[in-house]
Each structure stands twice: as structure tokens, then as C-alpha cells.
C-alpha positions in Angstrom: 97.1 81.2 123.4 94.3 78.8 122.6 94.9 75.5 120.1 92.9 77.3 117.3 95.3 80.7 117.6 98.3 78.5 117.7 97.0 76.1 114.6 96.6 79.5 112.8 100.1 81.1 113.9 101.4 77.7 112.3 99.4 77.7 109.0 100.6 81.5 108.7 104.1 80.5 109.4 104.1 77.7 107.0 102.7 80.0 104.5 105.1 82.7 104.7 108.0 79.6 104.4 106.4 78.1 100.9 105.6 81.6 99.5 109.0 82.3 99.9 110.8 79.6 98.4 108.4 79.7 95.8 109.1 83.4 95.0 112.6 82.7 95.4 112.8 80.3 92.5 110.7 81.9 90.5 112.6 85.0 90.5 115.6 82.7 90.3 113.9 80.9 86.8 113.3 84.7 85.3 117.0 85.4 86.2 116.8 88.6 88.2 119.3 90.3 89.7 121.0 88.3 93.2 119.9 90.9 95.3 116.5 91.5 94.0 115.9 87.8 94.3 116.2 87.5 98.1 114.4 90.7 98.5 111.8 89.8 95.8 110.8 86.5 98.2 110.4 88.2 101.2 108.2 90.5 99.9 106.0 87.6 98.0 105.9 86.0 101.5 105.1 89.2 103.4 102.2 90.3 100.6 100.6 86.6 101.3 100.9 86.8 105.3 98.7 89.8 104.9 96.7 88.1 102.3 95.3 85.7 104.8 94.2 87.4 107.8 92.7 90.2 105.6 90.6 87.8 103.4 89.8 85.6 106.3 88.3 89.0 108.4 87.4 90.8 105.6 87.4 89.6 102.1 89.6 88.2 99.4 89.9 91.2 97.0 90.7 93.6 100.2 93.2 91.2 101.1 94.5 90.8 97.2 94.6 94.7 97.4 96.6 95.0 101.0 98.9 92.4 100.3 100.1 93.7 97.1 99.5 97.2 98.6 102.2 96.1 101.3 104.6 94.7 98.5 104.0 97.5 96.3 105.1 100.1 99.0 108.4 98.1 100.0 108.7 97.5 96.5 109.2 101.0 95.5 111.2 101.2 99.0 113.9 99.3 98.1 113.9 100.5 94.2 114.8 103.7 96.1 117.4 102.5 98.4 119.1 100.1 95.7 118.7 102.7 92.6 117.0 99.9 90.5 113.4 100.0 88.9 110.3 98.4 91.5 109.5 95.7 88.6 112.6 94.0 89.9 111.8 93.3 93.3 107.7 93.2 92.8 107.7 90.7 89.9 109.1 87.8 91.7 106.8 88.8 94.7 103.9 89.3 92.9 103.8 85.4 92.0 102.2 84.8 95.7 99.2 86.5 95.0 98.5 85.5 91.4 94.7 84.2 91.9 95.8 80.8 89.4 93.5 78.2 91.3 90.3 80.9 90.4 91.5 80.8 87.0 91.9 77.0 86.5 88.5 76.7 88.7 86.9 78.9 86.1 88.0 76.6 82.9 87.5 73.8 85.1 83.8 74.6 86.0 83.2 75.2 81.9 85.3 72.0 80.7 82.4 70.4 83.2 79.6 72.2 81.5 78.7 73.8 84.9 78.3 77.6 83.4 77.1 79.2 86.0 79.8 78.5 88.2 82.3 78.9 86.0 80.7 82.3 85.1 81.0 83.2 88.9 84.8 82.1 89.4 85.2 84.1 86.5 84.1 87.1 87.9 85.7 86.9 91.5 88.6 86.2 89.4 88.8 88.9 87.4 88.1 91.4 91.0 90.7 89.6 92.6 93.1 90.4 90.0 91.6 93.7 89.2 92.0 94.5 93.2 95.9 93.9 92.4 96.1 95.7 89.4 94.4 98.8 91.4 96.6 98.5 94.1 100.1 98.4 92.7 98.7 101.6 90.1 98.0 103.3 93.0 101.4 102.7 94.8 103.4 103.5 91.6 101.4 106.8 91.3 101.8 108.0 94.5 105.7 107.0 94.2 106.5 109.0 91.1 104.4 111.7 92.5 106.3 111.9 95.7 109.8 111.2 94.4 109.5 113.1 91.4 111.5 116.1 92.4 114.1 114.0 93.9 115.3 112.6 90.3 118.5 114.7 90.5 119.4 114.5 93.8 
């Protein structure tokens, strides 16, 4: 393994540490359920592992979209398995991906009077979160449509 590969094994791990423990209390501060809350934090530290490495080889809204993607799935996995809604365990997880620097860059860049830039963080803003949006629609969708018959089961 070279010293770069390592480095980034170690920024990855790191990551996946703080995205966790920041997920963790924030599902703790919005008082969700115990077991949603543990759950909930590994999934906002999963979603943001494969954040990085998608944005890094491809771009940041693919990644947006397969990290949430990822948490949406295991999301409306363990919705299943525990009987509760997805919103339990996605909503504390979700809190990794939130694109907040773009938006404080974006009113920083107008507070500056620097339009055009702000005008551009706007934008990849607004794809960023519009690529999360898209992608836990799309999970939901395909969820209801494949468990739909299983209501009464």
C-alpha cells in the first residue's frame, strides 16, 4: 500500500468516525427513537464514506446521489425489519450529506459583493441537494412499489 493510499484509508476512516458521532447527536438532539439513533449514525457515516471516493472519481452530485442512494436503500431496509417508518433512521443520517458549507459559501460570496461566484455556489448547491432529493424519491418509490403487496403479511 503506498503513503498516498494509506493517507486516504485514514482520511476515510476519520471521516466515517466524525460523521458518526455527528449523526449520533443529532439524532439524539431531535429525540428519535434509541434504536433508530445508533442505526441512523451508521448510515450517515456509511452515506459519507461513499460520498468521497464517488465525488473524488467522479463528481460531487453522483456522489450526493450514491451516498444517499446507499442510506436510502438501508434506510428502507431496516424500516422493514424494525416495522417503523424510513424518516426515522434516514433523518439523522441524512445530516452527513447536507451540502451547508455550499450554502454559507453562496451567502458568503454575496455578503462580499462577489456575484458571480456566489451565483455559481448557488447553483452547484442547489444540484447537490437536488441530486439527494432525486435519489431518496427514487428509493422510496421503488420501496412502496416493491413492498406494497406485503402490507398485510
Amino acid at each position: 500500500m503506498t503513503p498516498e493510499t494509506l493517507t486516504y484509508v485514514i482520511y476515510i476512516a476519520k471521516c466515517f468516525v466524525y460523521c458518526f458521532f455527528a449523526c449520533f447527536f443529532f439524532g439524539f438532539l431531535l429525540h428519535c427513537p434509541k434504536k433508530a439513533i445508533f442505526i441512523g449514525a451508521l448510515l450517515g457515516a456509511l452515506g459519507y464514506v461513499i460520498y468521497i471516493p464517488v465525488s473524488d472519481y467522479f463528481s460531487q452530485p453522483v456522489g450526493f446521489f450514491m451516498g444517499t442512494m446507499a442510506m436510502s436503500i438501508l434506510s428502507e431496509f431496516f424500516a422493514r425489519l424494525f416495522k417503523t417508518p424510513a424518516t426515522v433512521f434516514l433523518t439523522p443520517a441524512i445530516v452527513s450529506l447536507v451540502p451547508g458549507i455550499g450554502l454559507y459559501q453562496s451567502m458568503a460570496h454575496f455578503v462580499l459583493g462577489e456575484t458571480t461566484e456566489g451565483v455559481n455556489m448557488t447553483v452547484t448547491t442547489l444540484i447537490n441537494t437536488c441530486a439527494i432529493a432525486l435519489a431518496m424519491a427514487t428509493t422510496t418509490f421503488v420501496a412502496r412499489m416493491l413492498f406494497k403487496n406485503h402490507k398485510h403479511q
